[in-house]
C-alpha positions as CSV (number, residue, x, y, z in Angstrom):
1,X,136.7,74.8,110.6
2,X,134.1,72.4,111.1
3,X,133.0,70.9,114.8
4,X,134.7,67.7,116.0
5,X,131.9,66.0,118.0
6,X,133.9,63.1,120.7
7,X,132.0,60.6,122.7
8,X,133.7,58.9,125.8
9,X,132.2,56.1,127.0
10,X,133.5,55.1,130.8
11,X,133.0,51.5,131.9
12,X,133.4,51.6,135.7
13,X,135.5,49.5,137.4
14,X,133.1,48.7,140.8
15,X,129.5,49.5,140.3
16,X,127.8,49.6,143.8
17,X,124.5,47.9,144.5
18,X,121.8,50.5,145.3
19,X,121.9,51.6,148.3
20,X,119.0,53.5,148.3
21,X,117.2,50.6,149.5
22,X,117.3,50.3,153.7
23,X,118.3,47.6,155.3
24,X,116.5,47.2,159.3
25,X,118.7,45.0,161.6
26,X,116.2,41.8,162.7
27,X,116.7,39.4,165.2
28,X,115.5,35.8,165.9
29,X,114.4,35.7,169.1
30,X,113.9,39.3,168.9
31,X,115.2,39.4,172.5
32,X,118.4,41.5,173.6
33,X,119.6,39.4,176.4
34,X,120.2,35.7,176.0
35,X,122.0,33.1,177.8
36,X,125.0,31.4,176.7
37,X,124.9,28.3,174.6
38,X,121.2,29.8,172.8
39,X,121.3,30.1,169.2
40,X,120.2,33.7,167.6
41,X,119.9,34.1,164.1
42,X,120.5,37.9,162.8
43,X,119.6,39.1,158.9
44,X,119.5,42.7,157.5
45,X,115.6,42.5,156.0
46,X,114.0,41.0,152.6
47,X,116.1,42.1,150.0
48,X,119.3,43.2,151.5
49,X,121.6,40.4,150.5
50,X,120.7,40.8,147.1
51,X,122.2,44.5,147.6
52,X,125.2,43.8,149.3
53,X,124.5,44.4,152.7
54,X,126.6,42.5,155.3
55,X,126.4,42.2,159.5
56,X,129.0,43.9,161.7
57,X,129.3,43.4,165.3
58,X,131.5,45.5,167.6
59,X,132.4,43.6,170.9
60,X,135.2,44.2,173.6
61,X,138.2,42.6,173.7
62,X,139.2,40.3,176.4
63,X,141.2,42.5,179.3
64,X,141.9,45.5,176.5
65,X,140.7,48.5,175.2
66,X,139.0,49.3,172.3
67,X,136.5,47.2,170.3
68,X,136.9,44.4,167.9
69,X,135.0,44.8,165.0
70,X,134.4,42.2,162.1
71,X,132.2,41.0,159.8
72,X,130.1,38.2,159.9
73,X,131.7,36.0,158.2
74,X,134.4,35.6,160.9
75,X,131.9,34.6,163.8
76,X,128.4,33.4,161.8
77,X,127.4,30.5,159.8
78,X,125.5,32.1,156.6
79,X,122.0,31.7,156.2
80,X,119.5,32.5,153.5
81,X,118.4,35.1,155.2
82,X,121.4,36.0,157.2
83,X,124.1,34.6,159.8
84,X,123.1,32.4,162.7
85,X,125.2,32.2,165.8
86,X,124.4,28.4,167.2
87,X,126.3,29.0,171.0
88,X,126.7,32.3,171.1
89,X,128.9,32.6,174.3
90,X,129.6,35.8,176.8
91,X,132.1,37.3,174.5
92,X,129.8,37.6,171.5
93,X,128.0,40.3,173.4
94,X,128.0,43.5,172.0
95,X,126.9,45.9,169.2
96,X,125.5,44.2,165.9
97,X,124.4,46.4,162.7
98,X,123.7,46.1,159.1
99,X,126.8,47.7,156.9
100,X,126.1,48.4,152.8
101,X,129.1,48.3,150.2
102,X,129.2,51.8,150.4
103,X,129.4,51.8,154.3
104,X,125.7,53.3,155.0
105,X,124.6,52.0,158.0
106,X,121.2,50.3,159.8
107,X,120.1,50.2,162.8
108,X,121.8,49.0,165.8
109,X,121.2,46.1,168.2
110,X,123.2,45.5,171.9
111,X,122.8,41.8,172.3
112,X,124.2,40.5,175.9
113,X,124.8,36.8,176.5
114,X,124.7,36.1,180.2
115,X,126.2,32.3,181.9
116,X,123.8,30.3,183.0
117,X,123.6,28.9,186.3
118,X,123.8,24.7,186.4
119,X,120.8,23.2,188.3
120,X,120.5,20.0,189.6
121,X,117.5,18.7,190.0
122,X,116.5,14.9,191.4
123,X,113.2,13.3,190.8
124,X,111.2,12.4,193.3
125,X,108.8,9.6,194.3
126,X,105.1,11.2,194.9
127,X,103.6,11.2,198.2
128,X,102.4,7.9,199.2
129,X,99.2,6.4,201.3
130,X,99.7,5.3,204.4
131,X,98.0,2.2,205.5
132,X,95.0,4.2,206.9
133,X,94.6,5.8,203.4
134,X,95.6,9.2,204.3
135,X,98.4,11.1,202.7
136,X,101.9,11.0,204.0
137,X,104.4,14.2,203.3
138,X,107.4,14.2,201.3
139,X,109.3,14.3,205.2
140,X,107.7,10.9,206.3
141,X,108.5,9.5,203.0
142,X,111.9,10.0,202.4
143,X,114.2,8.6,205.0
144,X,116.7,10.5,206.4
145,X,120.3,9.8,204.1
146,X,123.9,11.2,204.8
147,X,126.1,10.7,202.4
148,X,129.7,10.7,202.8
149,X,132.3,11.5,200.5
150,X,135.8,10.1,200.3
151,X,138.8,12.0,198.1
């Protein structure tokens, strides 16, 4: 009997972008504590969304255990180069990394957002000469003012 020679030919369903090539978690400022209300901008390196790679974040959930974790597009505005968070507020503080198709993993950033204080400030007239051209303190400048206030 002569040899039958058979050739299968398998067309995957899901081909994977390579993951051989690294992706490095970068950050813009490359700070890891920010205020509230500051902007930070977050990609995965050069070529990585050409190969699939995405931002996770892990943060904690408001008065509960665990960790929420979700991708980028849920809390980002896409960029060319990444996601940007425009007023990032306490609760986007956590764990950020860089997550291939096929789950490999970068690096890892803990970014804290901390409130900000309000400040009032009031500007204030210089100094001015008295008649005898000599300086005169902010004390002998400003009068004394009480201010009342009525609810």
């Amino acid at each position: 009997m002569q040899g039958t020679t058979y050739k299968c030919t398998v067309t995957p369903a899901f081909v994977s972008p390579d993951d051989s090539v690294p992706a490095s978690l970068l950050s813009s400022p490359d700070v890891s504590q920010l205020f509230e209300y500051e902007g930070l901008s977050l990609s995965c390196g050069d070529n990585s969304r050409s190969h699939g790679w995405r931002i996770i974040r892990a943060t904690k959930l408001d008065g509960k255990e665990g960790m929420l974790v979700n991708s980028s597009e849920k809390w980002g505005e896409a960029s060319s180069s990444g996601f940007t968070i425009h007023a990032a507020k306490k609760s986007d503080s956590g764990v950020y990394w860089c997550e291939s198709p096929a789950k490999q993993r970068s690096n890892s950033l803990h970014i804290s957002f901390y409130g900000r204080k309000l400040h009032v400030s009031m500007a204030m007239s210089p100094p001015r000469e008295d008649d005898e051209g000599e300086d005169r303190g902010y004390e002998d400048v400003i009068p004394d003012v009480t201010t009342e206030h009525h609810f």
